[in-house]
C-alpha positions in Angstrom: 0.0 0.0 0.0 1.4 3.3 -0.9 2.0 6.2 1.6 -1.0 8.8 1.9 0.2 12.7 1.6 -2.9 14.0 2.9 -5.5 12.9 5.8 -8.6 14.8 5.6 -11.0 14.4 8.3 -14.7 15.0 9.2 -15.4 16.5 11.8 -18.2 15.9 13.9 -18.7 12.2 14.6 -15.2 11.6 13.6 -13.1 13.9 15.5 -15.7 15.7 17.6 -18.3 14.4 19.9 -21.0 16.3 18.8 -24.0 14.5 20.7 -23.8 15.7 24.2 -23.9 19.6 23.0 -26.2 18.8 20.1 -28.8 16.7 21.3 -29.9 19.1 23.9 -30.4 21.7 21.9 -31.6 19.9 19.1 -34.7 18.7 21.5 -35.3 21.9 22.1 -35.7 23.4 19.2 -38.0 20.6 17.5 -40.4 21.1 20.8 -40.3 24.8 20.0 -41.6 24.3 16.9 -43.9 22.1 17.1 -42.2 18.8 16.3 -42.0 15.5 18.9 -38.2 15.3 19.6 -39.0 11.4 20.1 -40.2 11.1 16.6 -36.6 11.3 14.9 -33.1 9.2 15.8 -31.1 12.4 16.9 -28.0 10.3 15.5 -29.2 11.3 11.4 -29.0 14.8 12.2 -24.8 14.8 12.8 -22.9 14.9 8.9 -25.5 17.0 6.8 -26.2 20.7 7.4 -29.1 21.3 9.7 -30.3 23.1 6.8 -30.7 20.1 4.9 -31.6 17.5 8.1 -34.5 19.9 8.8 -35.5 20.0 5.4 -35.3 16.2 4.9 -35.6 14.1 8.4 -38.1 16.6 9.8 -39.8 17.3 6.3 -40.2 21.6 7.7 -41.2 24.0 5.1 -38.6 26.0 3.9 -39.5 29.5 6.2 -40.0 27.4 9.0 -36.5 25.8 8.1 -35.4 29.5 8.2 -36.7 30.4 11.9 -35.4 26.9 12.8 -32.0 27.6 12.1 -32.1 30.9 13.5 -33.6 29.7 17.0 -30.8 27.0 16.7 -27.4 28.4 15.5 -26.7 31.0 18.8 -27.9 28.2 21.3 -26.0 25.3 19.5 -22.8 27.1 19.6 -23.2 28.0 23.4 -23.8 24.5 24.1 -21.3 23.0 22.0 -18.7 25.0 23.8 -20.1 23.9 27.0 -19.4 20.1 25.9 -16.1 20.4 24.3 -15.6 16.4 24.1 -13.3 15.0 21.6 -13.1 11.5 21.1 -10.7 9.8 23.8 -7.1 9.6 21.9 -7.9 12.2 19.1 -5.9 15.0 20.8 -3.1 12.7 21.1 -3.3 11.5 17.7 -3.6 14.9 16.2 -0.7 16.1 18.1 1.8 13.2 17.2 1.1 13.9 13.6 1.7 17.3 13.7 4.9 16.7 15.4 5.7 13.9 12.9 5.0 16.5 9.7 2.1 14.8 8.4 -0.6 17.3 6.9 -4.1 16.7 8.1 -7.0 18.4 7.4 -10.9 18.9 8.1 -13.5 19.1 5.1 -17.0 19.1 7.7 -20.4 20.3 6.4 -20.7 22.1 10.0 -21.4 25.7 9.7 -18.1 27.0 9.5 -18.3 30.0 11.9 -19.5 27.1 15.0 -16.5 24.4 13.9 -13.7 28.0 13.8 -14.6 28.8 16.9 -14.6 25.1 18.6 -11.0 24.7 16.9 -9.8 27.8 18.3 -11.3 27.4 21.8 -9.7 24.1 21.8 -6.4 25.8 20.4 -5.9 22.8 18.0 -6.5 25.2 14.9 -2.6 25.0 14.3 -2.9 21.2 14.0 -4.4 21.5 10.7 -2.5 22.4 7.1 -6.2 23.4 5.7 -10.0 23.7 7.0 -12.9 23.4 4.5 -16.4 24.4 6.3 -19.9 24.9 5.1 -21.5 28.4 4.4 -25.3 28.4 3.8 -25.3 31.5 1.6 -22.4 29.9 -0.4 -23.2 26.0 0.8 -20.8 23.4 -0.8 -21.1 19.4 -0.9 -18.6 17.7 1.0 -16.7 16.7 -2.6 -16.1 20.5 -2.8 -14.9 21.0 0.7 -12.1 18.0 0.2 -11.4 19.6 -2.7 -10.8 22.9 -1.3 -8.8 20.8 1.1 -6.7 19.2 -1.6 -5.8 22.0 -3.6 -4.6 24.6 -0.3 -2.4 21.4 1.0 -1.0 20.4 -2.5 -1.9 17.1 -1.8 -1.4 14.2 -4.6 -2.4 11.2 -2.5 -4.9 12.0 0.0 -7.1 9.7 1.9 -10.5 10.9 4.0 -11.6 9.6 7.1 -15.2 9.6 8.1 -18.1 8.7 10.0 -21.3 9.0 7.6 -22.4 7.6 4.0 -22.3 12.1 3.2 -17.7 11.6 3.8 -17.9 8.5 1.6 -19.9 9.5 -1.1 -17.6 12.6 -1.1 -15.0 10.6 -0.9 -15.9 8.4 -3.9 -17.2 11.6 -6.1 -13.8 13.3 -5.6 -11.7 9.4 -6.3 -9.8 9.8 -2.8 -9.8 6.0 -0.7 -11.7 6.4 2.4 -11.7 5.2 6.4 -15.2 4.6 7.7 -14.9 4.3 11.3 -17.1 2.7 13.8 -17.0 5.1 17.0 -18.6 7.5 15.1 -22.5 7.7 14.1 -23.1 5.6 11.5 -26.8 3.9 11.8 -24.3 0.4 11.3 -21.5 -0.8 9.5 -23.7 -1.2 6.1 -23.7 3.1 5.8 -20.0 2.5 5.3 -19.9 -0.8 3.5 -18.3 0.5 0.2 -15.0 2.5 1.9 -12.1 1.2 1.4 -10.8 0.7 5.4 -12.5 0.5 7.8 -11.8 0.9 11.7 -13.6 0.2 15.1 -11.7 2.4 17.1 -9.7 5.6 17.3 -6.9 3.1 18.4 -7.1 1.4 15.3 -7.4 5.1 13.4 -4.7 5.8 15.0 -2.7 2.4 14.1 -3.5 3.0 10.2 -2.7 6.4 9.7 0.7 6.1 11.6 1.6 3.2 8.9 0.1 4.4 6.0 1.0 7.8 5.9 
């Protein structure tokens, strides 16, 4: 197996452990507007934009989506910075790269504002060669964000690592081999049958990248 130049990673799910900030919030806001919180698996909301989860899990009308996201974005962020939980042996893992000189990099579909600020309250920002985020007025698909990602790194081999079916299919549109891992949110393995790796644990994250790139 050749040597990866590049590891691009998602963020929520993957790095980030978005539920304990998210869910809370999310509940919220659904009983706000009128929609029974126990009706949907909070998991499907983590990967897409909320523009799109609100759109398509919740089925809202597209004003309503609009006052959704404007009752949700100030609260989520608040929240989010009151749960500032990465995965157990990320930071580590992150850190020994950087250290090693291996470029690594985040392509997310989080609302690029909220995943700035977590990275630089975390003070982790400098761990990263590029970051690719999602703006509503000028929303990308997750392709576009590795892309992005690709072309500010110079990157000729790079490899994504993910937790959803949104990083793989990215993955597979832009041609880059892809890492589903299991720790993440995934409904099951079968959302990530057709990556090309595919790890339980950041352990074994860790394990792969430190061989293979």
């Amino acid at each position: 197996m050749s040597k990866f130049d590049l590891i691009i990673y998602d963020f929520d799910g993957t790095l980030y452990d978005t539920r304990p900030g998210l869910h809370k919030i999310l509940r919220q806001m659904l009983a706000e507007f009128g929609f029974n919180p126990d009706g949907y698996d909070l998991k499907e909301f983590v990967g897409p934009p909320m523009e799109w989860s609100l759109a398509n899990i919740v089925g809202a009308a597209p004003d309503v989506v609009t006052q959704m996201i404007v009752y949700f974005r100030p609260r989520y962020q608040e929240s989010a910075l009151e749960h500032l939980i990465f995965f157990d042996g990320i930071m580590p893992m992150l850190e020994e790269f950087k250290q090693a000189g291996k470029k690594q990099a985040i392509a997310s579909l989080k609302f690029r504002p909220s995943l700035d600020k977590i990275l630089e309250v975390a003070s982790i920002g400098h761990l990263f060669d590029a970051v690719a985020g999602y703006y509503p007025d000028a929303p990308e698909t997750k392709a576009q964000l590795m892309r992005t990602v690709i072309e500010a790194t110079g990157a000729k081999a790079p490899i994504m690592v993910g937790d959803r079916h949104f990083d793989l299919t990215g993955a597979q549109e832009v041609g880059v081999p892809f890492i589903g891992v299991g720790y993440g949110y995934a409904r099951d393995m079968a959302e990530l049958a057709e990556g090309d790796y595919w790890v339980a644990t950041v352990a074994e994250l860790h394990q792969f990248l430190a061989q293979h790139t």
